[in-house]
C-alpha positions in Angstrom: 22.0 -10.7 -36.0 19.5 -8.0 -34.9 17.6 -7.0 -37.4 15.4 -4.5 -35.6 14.0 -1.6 -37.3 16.3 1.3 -36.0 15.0 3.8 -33.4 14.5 7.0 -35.1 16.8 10.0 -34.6 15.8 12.4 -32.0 17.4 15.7 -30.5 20.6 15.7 -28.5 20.1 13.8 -25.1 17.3 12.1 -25.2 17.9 9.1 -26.9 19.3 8.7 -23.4 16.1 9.2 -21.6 13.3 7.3 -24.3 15.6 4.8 -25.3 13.7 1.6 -23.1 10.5 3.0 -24.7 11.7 2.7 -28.1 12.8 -0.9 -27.6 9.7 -1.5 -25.7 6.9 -3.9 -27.4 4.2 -1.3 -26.7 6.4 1.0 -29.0 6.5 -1.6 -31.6 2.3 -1.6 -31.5 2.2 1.9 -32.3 4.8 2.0 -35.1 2.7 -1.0 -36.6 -0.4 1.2 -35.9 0.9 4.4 -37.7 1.9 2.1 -40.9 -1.8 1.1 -41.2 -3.4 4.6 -40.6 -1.0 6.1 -43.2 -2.1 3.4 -45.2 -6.1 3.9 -44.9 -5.3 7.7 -43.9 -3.9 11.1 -44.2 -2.1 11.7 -40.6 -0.6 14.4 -39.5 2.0 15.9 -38.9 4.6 14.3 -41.8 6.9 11.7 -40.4 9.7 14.0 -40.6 7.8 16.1 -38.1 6.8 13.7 -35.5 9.6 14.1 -33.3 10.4 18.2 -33.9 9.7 19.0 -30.4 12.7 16.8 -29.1 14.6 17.8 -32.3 14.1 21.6 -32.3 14.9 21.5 -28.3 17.5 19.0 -26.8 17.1 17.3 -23.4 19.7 19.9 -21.6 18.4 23.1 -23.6 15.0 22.7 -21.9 14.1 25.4 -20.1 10.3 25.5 -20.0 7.7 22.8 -20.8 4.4 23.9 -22.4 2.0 20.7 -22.7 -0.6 19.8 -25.3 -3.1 17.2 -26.2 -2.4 16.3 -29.6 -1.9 17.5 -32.8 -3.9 20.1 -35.2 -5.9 17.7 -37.3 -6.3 20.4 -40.2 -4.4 20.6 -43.4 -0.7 21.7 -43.2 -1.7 23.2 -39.5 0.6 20.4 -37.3 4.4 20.2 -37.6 5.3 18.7 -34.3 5.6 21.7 -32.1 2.5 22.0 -29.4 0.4 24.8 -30.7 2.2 25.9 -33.1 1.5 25.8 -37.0 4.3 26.5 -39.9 5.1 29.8 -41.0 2.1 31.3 -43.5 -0.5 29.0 -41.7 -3.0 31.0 -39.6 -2.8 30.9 -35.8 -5.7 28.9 -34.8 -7.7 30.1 -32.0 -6.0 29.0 -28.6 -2.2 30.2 -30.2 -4.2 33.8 -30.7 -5.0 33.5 -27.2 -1.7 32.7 -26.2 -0.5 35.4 -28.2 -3.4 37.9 -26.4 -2.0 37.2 -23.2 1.6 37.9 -24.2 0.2 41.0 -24.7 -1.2 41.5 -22.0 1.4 40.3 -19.6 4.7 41.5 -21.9 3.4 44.4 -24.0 4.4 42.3 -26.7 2.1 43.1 -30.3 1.0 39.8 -32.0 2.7 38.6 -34.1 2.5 37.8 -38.1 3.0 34.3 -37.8 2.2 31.2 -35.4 5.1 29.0 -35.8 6.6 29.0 -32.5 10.2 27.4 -33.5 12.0 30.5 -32.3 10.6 29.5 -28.7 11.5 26.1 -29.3 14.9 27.1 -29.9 15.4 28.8 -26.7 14.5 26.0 -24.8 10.4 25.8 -24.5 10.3 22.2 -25.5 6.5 22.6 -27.3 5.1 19.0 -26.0 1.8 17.4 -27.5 1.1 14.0 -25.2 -0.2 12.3 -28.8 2.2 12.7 -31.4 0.3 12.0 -34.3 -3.3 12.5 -35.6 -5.7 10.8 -38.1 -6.9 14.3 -40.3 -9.8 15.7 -39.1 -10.1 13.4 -36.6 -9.2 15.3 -32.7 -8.2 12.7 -30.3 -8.1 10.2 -33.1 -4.8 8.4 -32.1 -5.3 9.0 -28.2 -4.5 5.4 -26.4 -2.2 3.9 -28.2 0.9 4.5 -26.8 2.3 7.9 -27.4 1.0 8.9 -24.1 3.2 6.6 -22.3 6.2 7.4 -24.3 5.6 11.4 -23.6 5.1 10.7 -20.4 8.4 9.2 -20.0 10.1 12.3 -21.5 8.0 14.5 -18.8 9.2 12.3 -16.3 13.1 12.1 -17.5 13.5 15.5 -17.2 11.8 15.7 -14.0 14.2 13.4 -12.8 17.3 14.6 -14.6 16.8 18.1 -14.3 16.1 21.1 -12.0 14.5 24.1 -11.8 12.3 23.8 -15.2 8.9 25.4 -15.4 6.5 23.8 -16.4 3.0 25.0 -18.0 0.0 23.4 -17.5 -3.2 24.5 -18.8 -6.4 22.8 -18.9 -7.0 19.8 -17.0 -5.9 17.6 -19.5 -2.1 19.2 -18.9 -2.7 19.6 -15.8 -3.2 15.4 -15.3 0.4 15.2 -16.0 1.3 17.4 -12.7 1.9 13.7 -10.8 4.5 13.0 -13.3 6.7 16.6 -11.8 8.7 17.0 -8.5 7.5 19.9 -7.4 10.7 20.1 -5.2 13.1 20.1 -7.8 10.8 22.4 -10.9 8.3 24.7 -10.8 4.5 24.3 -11.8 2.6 26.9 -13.2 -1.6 25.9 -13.7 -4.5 27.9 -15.8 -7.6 27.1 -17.5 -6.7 25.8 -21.8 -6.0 29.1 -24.4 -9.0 27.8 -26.2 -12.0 30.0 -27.0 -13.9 27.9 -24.6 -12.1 28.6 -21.6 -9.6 31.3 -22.1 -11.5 34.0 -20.4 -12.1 31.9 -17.0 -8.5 32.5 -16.1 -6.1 32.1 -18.9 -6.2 35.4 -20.3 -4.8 37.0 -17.2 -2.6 34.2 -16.1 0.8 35.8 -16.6 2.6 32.7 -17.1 5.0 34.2 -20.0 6.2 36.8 -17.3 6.5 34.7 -14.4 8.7 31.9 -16.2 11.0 34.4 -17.3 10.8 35.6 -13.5 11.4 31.9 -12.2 14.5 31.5 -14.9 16.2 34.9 -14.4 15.9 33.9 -10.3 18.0 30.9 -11.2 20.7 33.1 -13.7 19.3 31.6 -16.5 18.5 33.6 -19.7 14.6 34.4 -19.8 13.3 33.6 -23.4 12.4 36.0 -25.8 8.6 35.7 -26.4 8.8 37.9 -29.7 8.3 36.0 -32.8 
């Protein structure tokens, strides 16, 4: 009898794609990894949230693809959504760059909050290549593992899909570009939202216009950038 521990449950079609990387013995490292940081550690996000990208936005929703590194190491700042933070948590600086240049491009006024699930819902499936975090610790669980397993979503809806954009800002995202057929999906570059490199070519970008653009060319409903 098998007495493996379960994979966990994750959004509608992509137990199909990641389901050789949760059986995979790397995957099994990692999992043993998170039980001793949440033993020594506060991590973030909670474990509910871990996997509220692929929850919030199933594999055949997905629609546009915005990458991030990893999660907000602050208190109650990270619930699984790339750059987003929960409702009555204050954007942090990049997501009120984001939210500048939606301005900018759109004529959209900022909003009141920073949770980005509405987006999520729509099909912008908010990607962080780390899932998890040690608190105020950036980078802290970098290496071991999730970056493979992210990268094996990026690279199952490259192969499974068409005709997604895809959002890559800073060079970190932008690493992930070999992982894309530019063919089959479309790749949109910039410099990162944060405060450090915003204003060499992110603010200015238009990449909120020109996905809706590259969707409503296809016949596919644009998403609705208001929060």
């Amino acid at each position: 009898m098998d007495n493996a521990t379960p994979p966990p449950i994750i959004g509608s079609g992509w137990m199909d794609v990641l389901a050789g990387e949760f059986a995979a013995p790397y995957f099994a490292g990692l999992k043993e990894f998170l039980v001793a940081e949440r033993a020594a550690h506060t991590v973030y996000p909670k474990g509910r949230d871990i996997f509220n990208a692929f929850n919030t936005t199933p594999f055949d929703d997905v629609k546009v693809v915005i990458l991030g590194q990893d999660p907000y190491h602050g208190p109650g700042q990270a619930h699984g959504l790339s750059f987003s933070v929960p409702q009555g948590v204050p954007p942090p600086p990049s997501l009120q760059n984001m939210f500048t240049e939606i301005e900018r491009d759109l004529g959209l006024p900022a909003p009141a909050t920073g949770d980005l699930t509405p987006w999520a819902r729509q099909g912008v499936l908010l990607l962080n290549a780390t899932l998890t975090v040690r608190a105020q610790s950036a980078g802290s669980h970098q290496g071991r593992g999730w970056e493979r397993f992210t990268d094996a979503a990026i690279s199952g809806l490259s192969e499974r899909r068409n005709g997604l954009v895809f959002l890559l800002w800073g060079r970190f995202a932008q690493q992930k570009e070999g992982l894309i057929d530019g063919d089959r999906h479309y790749i949109l570059k910039a410099p990162h939202p944060s405060p450090l490199s915003a204003h060499r070519g992110f603010i200015g970008c238009g990449h909120f216009g020109q996905a809706n653009e590259l969707l409503a060319a296809q016949g596919r409903t644009p998403i609705d950038w208001r929060l």
